[in-house]
MARDO-582521 format. One record per residue (C-alpha): residue number from 1; residue in one letter; x, y, z negated. Coordinates in nm, 3 decimals, always signed. Example, Ala and Ser with C-alpha at 12.3 -4.5 7.8 and 13.67 -1.06 7.14 Angstrom:
// MARDO-582521
seq  type  X  Y  Z
1  A  +1.230  -0.450  -0.780
2  S  +1.367  -0.106  -0.714
//
This chain:
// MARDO-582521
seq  type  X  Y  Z
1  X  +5.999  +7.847  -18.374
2  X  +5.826  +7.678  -18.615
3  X  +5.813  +7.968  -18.853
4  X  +5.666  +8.192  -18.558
5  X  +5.394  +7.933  -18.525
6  X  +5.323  +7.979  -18.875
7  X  +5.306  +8.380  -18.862
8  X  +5.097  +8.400  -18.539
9  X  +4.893  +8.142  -18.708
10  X  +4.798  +8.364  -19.034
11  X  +4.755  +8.663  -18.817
12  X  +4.485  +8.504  -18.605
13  X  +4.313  +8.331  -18.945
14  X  +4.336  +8.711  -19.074
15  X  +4.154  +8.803  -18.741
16  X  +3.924  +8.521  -18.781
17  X  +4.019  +8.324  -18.498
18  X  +4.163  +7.985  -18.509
19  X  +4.386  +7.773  -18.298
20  X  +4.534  +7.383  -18.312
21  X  +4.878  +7.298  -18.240
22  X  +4.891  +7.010  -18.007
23  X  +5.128  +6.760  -17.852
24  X  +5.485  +6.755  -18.037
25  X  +5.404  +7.063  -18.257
26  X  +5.087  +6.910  -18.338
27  X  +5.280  +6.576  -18.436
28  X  +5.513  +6.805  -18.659
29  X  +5.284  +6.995  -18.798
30  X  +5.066  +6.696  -18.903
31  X  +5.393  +6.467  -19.038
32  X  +5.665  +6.458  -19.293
33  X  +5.897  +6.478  -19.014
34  X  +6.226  +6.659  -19.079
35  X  +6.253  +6.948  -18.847
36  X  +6.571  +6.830  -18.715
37  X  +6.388  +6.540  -18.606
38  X  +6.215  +6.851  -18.338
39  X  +6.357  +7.034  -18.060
40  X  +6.139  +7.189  -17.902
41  X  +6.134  +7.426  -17.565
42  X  +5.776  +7.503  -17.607
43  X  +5.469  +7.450  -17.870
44  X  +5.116  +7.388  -17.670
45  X  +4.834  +7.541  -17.871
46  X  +4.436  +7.506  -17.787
47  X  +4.246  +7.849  -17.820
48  X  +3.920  +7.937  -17.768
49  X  +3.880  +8.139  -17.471
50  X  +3.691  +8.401  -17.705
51  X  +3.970  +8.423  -17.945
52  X  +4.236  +8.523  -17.620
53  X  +4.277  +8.890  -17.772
54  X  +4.303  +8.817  -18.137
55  X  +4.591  +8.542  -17.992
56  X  +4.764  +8.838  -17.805
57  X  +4.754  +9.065  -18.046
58  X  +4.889  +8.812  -18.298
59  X  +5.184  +8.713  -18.082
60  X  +5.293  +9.070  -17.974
61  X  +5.310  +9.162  -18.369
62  X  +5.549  +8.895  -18.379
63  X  +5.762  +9.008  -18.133
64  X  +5.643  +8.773  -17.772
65  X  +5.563  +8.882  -17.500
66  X  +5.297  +8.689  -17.222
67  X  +5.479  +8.654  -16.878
68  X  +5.324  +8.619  -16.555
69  X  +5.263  +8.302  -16.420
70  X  +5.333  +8.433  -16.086
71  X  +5.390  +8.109  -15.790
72  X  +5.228  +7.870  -16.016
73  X  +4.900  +7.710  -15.976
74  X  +4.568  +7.958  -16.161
75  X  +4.479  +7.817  -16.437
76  X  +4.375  +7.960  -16.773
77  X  +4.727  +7.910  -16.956
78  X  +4.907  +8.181  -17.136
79  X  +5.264  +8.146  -17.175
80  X  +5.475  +8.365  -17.462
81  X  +5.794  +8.435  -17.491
82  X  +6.018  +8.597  -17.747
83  X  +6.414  +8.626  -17.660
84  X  +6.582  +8.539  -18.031
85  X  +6.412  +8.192  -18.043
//
């Protein structure tokens, strides 16, 4: 997962978009941490609603897919998947 997060991250930077890993990934990303120390389900990341398509596109050329949020409350969230992680 981790090395995901650091592909979709160069792909946006390429685009000229940026984003900022936050809660656990944030805390791994910003530590010495051993990444055994990390098991993660998910990794939360703050976007700018302006970069939303450069974010897309970067996560579909590495293989996710968005799902619906169908049943869940409307909110702006975006949630990938990708089915080998």
């Amino acid at each position: 997962m981790i090395d995901a997060l650091g592909a979709i991250s160069a792909r946006l930077e390429e685009s000229g978009g940026t984003m900022a890993a936050i809660e656990g990934g944030g805390i791994l990303l910003g530590s010495k941490l051993p990444l055994r120390a990390f098991c993660p389900s998910d990794i939360d990341l703050l976007v700018s609603p302006k970069d939303w398509s450069k974010v897309d596109k970067a996560f579909q050329a590495e293989g996710f897919s968005c799902k619906d949020r169908d049943g869940r409350a409307v909110t702006q969230r975006r949630e990938y998947y990708r089915d080998n992680l």
